[in-house]
N, CA, C and O atoms as a GROMACS GRO file, in nm:
protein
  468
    1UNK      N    1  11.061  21.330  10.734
    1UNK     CA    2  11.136  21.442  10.681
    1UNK      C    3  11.222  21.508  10.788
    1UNK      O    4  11.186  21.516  10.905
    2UNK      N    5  11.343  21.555  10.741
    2UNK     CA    6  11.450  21.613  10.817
    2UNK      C    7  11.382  21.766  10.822
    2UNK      O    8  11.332  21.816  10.721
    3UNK      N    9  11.389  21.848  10.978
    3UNK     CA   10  11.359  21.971  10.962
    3UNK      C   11  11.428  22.043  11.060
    3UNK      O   12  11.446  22.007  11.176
    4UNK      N   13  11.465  22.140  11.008
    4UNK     CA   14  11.572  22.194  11.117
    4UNK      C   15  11.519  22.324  11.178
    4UNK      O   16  11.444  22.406  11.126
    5UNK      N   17  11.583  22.325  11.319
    5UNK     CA   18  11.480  22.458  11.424
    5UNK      C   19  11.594  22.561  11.451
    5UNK      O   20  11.707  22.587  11.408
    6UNK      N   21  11.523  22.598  11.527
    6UNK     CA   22  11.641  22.749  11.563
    6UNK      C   23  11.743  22.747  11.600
    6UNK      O   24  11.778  22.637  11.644
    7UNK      N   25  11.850  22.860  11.607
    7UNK     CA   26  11.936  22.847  11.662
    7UNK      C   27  11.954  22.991  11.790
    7UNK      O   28  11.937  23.110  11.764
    8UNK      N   29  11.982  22.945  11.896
    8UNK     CA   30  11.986  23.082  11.982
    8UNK      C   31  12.138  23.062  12.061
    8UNK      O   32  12.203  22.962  12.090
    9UNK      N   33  12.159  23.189  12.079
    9UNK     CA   34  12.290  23.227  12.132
    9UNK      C   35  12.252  23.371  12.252
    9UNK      O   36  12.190  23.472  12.217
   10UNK      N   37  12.289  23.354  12.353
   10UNK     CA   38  12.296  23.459  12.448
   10UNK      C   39  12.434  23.420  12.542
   10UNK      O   40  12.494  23.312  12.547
   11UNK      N   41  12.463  23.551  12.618
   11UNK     CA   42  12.563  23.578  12.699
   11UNK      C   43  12.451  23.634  12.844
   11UNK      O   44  12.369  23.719  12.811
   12UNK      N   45  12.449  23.597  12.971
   12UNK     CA   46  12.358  23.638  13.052
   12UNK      C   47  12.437  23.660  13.151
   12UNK      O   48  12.559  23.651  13.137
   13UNK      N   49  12.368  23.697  13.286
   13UNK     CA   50  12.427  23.696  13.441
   13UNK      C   51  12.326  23.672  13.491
   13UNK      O   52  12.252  23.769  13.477
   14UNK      N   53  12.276  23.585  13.550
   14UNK     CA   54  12.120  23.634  13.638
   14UNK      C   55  12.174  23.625  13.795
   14UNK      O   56  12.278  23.573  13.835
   15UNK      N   57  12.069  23.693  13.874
   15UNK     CA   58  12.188  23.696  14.001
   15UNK      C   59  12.061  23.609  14.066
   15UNK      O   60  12.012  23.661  14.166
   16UNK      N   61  11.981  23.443  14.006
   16UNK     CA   62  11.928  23.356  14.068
   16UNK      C   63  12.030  23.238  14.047
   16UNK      O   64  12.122  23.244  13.965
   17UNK      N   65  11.999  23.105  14.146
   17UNK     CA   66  12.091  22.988  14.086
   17UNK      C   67  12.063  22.905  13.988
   17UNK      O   68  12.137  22.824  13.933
   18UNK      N   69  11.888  22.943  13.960
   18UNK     CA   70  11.831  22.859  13.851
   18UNK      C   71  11.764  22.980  13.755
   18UNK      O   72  11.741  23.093  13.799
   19UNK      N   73  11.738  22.942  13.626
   19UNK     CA   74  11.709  23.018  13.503
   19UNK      C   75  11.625  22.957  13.418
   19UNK      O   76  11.643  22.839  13.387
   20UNK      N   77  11.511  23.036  13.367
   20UNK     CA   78  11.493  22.960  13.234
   20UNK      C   79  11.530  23.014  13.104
   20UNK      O   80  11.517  23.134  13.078
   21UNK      N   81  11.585  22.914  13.007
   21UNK     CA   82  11.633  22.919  12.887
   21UNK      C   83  11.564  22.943  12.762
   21UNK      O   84  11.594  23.032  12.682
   22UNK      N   85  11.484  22.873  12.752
   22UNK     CA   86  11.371  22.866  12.612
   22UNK      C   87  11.301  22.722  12.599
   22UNK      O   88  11.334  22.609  12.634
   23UNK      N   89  11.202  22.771  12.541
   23UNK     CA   90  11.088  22.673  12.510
   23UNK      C   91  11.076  22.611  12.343
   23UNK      O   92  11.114  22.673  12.243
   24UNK      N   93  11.026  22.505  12.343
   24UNK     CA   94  11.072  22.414  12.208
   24UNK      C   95  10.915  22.355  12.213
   24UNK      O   96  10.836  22.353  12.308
   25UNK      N   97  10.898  22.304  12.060
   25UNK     CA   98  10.790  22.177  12.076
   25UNK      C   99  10.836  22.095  11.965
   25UNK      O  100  10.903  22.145  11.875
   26UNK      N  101  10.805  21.976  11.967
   26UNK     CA  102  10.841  21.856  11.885
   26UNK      C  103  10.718  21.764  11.839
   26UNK      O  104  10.634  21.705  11.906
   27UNK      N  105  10.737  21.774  11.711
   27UNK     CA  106  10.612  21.682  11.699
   27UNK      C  107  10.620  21.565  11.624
   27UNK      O  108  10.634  21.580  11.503
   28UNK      N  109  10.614  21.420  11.681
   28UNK     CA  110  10.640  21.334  11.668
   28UNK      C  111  10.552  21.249  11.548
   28UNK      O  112  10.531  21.128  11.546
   29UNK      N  113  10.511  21.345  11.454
   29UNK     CA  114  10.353  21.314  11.393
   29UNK      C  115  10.437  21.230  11.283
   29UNK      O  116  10.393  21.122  11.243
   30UNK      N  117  10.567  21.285  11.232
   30UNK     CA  118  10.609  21.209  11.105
   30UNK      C  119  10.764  21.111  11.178
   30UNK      O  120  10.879  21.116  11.133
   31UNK      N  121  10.721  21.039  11.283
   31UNK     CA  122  10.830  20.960  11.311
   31UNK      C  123  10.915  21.038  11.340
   31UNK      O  124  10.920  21.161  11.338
   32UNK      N  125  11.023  20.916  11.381
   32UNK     CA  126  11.142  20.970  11.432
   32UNK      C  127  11.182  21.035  11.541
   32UNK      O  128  11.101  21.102  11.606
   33UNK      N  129  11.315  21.025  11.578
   33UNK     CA  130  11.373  21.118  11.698
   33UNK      C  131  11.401  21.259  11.655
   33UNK      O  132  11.478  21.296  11.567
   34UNK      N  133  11.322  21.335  11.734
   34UNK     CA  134  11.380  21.487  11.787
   34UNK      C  135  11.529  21.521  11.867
   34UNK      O  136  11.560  21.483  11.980
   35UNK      N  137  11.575  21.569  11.812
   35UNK     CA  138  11.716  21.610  11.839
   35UNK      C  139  11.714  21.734  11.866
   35UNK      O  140  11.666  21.829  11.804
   36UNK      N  141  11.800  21.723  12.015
   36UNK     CA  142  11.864  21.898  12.063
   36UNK      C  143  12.003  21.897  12.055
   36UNK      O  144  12.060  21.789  12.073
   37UNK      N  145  12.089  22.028  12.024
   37UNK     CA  146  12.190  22.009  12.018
   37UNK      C  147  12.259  22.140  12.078
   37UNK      O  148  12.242  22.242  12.012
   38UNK      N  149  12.343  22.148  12.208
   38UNK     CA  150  12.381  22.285  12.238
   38UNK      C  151  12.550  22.283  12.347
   38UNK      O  152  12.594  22.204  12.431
   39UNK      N  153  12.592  22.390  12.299
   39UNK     CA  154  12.733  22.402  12.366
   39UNK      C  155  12.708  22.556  12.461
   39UNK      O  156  12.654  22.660  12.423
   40UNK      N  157  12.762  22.530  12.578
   40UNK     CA  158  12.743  22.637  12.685
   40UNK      C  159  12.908  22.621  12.738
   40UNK      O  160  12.995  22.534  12.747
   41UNK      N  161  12.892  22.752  12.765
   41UNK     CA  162  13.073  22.784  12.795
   41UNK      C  163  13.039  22.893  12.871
   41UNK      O  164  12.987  22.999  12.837
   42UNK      N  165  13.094  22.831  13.035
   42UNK     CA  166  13.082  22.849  13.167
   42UNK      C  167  13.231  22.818  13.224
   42UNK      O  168  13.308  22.736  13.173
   43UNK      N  169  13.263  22.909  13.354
   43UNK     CA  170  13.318  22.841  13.429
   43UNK      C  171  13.290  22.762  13.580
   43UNK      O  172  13.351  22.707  13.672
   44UNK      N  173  13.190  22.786  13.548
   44UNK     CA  174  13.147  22.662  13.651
   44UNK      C  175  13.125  22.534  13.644
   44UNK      O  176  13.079  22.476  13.547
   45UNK      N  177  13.162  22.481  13.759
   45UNK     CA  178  13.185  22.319  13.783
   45UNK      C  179  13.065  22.256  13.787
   45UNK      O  180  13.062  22.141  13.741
   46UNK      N  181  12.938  22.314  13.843
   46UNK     CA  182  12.831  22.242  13.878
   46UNK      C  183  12.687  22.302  13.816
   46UNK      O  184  12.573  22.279  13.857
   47UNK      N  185  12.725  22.377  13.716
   47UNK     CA  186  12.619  22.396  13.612
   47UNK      C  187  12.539  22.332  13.567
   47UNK      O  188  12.597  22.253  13.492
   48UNK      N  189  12.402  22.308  13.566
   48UNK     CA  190  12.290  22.196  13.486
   48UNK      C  191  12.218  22.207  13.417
   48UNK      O  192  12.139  22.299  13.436
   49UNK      N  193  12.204  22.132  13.312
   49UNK     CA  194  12.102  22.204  13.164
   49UNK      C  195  12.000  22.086  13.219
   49UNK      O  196  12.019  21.968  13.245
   50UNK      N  197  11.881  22.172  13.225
   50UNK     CA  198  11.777  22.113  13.262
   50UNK      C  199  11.657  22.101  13.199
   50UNK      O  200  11.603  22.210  13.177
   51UNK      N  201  11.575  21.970  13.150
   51UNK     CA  202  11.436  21.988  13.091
   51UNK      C  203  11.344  21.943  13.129
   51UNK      O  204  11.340  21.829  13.176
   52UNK      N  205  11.245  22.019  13.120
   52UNK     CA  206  11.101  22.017  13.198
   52UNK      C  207  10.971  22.000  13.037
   52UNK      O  208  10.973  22.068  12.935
   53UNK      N  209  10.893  21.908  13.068
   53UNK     CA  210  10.803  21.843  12.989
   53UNK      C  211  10.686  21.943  13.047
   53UNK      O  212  10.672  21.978  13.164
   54UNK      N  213  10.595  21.983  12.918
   54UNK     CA  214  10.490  22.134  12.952
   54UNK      C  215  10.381  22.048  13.032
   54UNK      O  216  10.308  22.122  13.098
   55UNK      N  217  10.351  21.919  13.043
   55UNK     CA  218  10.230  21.917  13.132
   55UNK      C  219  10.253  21.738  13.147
   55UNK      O  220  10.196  21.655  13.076
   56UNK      N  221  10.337  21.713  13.242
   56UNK     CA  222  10.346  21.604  13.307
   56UNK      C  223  10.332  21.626  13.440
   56UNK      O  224  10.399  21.710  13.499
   57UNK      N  225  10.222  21.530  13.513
   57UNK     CA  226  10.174  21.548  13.635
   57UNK      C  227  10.332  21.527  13.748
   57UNK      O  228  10.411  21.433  13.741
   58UNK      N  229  10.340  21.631  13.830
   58UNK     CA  230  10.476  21.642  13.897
   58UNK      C  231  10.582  21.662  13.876
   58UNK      O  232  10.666  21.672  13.965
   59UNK      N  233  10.608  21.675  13.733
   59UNK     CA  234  10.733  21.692  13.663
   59UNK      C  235  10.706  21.787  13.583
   59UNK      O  236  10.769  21.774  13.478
   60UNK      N  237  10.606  21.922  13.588
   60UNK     CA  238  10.590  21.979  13.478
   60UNK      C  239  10.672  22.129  13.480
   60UNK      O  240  10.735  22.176  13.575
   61UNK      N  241  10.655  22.181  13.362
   61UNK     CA  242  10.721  22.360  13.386
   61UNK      C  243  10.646  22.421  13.478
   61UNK      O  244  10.699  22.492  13.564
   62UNK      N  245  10.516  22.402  13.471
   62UNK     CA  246  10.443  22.470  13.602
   62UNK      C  247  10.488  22.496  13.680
   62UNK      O  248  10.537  22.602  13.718
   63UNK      N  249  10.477  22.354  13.741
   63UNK     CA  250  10.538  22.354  13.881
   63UNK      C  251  10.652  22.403  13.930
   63UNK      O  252  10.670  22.454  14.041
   64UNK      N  253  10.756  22.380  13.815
   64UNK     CA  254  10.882  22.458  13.835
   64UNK      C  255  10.878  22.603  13.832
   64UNK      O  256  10.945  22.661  13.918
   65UNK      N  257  10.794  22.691  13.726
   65UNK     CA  258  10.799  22.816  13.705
   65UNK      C  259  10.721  22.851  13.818
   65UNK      O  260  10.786  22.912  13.902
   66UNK      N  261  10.592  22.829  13.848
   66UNK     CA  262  10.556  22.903  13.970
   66UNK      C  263  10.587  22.865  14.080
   66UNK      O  264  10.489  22.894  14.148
   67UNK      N  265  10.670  22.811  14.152
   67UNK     CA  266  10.690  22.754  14.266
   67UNK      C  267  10.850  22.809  14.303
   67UNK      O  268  10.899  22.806  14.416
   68UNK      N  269  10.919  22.859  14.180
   68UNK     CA  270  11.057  22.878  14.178
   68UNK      C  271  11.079  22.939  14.294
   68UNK      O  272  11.188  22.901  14.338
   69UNK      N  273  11.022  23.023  14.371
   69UNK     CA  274  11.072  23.117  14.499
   69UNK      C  275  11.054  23.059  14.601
   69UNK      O  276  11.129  23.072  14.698
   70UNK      N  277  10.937  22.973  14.599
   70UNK     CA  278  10.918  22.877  14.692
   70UNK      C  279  11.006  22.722  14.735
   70UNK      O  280  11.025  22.680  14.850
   71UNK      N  281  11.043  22.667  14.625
   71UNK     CA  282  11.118  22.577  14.614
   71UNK      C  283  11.303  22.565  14.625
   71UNK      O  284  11.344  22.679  14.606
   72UNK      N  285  11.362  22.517  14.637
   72UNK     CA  286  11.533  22.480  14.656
   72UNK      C  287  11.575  22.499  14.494
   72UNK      O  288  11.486  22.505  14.410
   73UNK      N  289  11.696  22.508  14.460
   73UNK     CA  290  11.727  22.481  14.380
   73UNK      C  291  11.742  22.336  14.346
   73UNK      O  292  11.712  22.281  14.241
   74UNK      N  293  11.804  22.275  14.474
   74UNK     CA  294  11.780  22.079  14.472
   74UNK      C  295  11.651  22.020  14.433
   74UNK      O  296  11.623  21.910  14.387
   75UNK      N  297  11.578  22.126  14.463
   75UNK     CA  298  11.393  22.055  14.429
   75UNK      C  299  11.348  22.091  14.287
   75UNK      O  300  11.262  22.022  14.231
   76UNK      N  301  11.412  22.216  14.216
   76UNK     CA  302  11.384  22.233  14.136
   76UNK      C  303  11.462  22.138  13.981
   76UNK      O  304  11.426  22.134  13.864
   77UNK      N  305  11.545  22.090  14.032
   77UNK     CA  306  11.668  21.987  13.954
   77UNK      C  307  11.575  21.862  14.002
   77UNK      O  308  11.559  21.775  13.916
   78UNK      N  309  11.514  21.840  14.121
   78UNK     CA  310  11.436  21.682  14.116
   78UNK      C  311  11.317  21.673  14.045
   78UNK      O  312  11.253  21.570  14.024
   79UNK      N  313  11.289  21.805  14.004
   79UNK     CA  314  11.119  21.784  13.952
   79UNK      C  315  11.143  21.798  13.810
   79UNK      O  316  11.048  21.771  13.736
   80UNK      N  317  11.246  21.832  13.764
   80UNK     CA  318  11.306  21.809  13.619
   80UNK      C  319  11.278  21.686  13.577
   80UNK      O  320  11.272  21.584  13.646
   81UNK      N  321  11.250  21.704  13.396
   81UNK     CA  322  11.249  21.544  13.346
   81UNK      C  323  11.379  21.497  13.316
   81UNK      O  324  11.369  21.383  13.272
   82UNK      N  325  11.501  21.537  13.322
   82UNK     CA  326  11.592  21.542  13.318
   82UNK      C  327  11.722  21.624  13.308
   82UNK      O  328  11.713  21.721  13.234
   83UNK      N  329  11.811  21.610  13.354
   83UNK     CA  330  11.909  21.688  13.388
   83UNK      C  331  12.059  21.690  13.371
   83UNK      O  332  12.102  21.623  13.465
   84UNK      N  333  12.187  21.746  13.277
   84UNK     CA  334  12.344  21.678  13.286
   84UNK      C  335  12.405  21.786  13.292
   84UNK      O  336  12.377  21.883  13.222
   85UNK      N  337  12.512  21.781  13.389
   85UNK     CA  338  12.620  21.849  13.403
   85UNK      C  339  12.699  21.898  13.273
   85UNK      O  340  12.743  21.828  13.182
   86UNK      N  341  12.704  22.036  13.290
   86UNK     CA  342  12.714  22.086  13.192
   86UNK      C  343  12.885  22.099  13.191
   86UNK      O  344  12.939  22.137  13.295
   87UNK      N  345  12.973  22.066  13.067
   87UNK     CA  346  13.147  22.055  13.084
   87UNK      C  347  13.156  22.178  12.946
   87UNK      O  348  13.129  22.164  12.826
   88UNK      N  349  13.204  22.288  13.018
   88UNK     CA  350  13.257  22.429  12.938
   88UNK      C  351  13.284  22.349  12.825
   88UNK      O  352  13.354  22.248  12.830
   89UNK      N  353  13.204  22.411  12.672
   89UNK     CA  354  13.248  22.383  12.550
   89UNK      C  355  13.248  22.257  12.470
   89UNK      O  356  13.282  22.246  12.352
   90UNK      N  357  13.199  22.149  12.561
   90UNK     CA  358  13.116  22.016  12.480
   90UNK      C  359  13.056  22.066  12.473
   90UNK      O  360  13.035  22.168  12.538
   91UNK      N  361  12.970  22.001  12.352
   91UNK     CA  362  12.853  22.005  12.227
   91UNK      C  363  12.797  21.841  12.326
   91UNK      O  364  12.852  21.736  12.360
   92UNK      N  365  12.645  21.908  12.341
   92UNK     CA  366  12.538  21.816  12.451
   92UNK      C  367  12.466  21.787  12.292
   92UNK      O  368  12.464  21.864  12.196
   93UNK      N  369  12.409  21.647  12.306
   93UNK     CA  370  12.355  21.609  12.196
   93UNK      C  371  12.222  21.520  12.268
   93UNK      O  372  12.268  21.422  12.327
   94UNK      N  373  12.095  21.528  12.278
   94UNK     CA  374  12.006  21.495  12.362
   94UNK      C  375  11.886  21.427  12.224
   94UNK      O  376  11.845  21.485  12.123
   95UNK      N  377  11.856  21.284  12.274
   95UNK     CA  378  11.729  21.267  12.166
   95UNK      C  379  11.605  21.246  12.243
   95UNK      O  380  11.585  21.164  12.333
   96UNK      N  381  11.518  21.343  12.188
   96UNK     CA  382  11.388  21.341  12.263
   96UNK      C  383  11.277  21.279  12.180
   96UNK      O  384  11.236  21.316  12.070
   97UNK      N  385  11.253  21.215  12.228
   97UNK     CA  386  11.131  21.085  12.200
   97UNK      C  387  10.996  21.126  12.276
   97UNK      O  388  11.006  21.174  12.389
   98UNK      N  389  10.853  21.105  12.209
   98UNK     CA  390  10.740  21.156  12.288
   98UNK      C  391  10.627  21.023  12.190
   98UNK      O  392  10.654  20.987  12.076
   99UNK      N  393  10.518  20.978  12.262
   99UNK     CA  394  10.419  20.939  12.201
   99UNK      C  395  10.275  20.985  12.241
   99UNK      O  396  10.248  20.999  12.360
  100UNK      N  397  10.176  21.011  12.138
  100UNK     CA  398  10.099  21.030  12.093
  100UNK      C  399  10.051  21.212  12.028
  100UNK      O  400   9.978  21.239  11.933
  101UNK      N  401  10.121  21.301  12.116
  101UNK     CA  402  10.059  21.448  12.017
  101UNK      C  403  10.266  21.520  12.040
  101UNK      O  404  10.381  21.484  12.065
  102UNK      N  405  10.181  21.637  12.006
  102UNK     CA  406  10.284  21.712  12.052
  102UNK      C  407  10.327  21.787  12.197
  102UNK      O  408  10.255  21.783  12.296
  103UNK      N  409  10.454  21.853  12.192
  103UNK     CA  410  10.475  21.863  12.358
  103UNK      C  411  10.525  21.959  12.327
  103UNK      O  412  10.573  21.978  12.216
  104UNK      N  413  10.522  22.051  12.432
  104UNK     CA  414  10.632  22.194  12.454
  104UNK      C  415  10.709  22.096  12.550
  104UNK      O  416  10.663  22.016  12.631
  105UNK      N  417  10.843  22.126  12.520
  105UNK     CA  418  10.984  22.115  12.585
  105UNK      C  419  11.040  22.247  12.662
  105UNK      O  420  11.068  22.333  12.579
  106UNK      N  421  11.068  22.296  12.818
  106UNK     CA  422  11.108  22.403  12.827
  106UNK      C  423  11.264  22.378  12.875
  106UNK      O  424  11.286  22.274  12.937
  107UNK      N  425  11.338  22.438  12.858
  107UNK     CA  426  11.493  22.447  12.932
  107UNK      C  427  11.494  22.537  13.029
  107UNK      O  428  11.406  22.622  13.042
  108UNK      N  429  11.615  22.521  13.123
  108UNK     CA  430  11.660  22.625  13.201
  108UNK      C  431  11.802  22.523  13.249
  108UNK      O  432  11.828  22.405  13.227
  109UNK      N  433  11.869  22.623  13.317
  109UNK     CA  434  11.985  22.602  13.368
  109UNK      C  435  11.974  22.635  13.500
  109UNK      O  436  11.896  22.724  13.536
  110UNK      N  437  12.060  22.561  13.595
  110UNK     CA  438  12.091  22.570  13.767
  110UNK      C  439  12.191  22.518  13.793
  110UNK      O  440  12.236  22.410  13.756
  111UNK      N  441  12.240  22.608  13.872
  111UNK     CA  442  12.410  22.598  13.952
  111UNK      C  443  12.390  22.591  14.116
  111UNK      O  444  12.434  22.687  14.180
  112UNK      N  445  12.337  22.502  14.174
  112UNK     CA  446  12.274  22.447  14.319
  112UNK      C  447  12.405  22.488  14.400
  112UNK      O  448  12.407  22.470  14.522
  113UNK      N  449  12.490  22.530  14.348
  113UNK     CA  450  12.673  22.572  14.422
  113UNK      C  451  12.696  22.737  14.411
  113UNK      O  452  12.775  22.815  14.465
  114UNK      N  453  12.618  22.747  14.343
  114UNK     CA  454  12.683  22.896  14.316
  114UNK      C  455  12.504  23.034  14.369
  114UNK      O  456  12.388  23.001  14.349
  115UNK      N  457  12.538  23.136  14.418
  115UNK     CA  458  12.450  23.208  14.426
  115UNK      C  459  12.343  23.282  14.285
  115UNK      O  460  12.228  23.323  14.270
  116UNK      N  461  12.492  23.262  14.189
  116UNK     CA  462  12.432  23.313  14.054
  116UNK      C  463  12.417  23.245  13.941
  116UNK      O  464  12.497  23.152  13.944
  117UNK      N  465  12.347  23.245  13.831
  117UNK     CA  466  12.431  23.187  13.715
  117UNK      C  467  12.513  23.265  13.618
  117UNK      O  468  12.576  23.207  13.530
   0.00000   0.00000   0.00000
């Protein structure tokens, strides 16, 4: 079955280079690919929409959320499960695939160039 999730819209400033965005879960119980779909309109060149899997050993939000002060912004983009340059006003279309339960998905964004986002 087709089911459709939220939709969120914000305008921010944070004066860090990395952010978190929001949290998702997907549950793979009735087949099929999970789909994200989002347009960000920036002027920055080196913006990154970033996702972090809630409990993968080394790659998890944990590690990213509590470690954030401690860690680089470069370290925090390597411990991501994945990561794409974000281009002002494309529509990012991402299919997320998982096997066996369900997962929290978290986002955030980082600009490793800029002091802020």
């Amino acid at each position: 079955p087709h089911i459709d999730s939220a939709l969120y819209s914000s305008n921010f400033n944070n004066p860090d280079s990395w952010t978190y965005l929001q949290k998702f879960c997907y549950s793979s119980e009735f087949g099929g690919i999970g789909k994200l779909k989002f347009t960000i309109s920036t002027t920055s060149k080196t913006l990154r929409f970033l996702i972090y899997l809630g409990d993968t050993p080394g790659k998890t939000w944990e590690s990213a959320y509590t470690q954030r002060g401690k860690l680089t912004c470069e370290q925090l983009v390597d411990i991501s499960m994945g990561n794409i340059l974000v281009v002002s006003g494309d529509e990012v279309e991402l299919n997320i695939t998982q096997e066996s339960r369900s997962y929290f998905w978290y986002m955030a964004l980082a600009d490793c160039q800029a002091k802020n986002i």
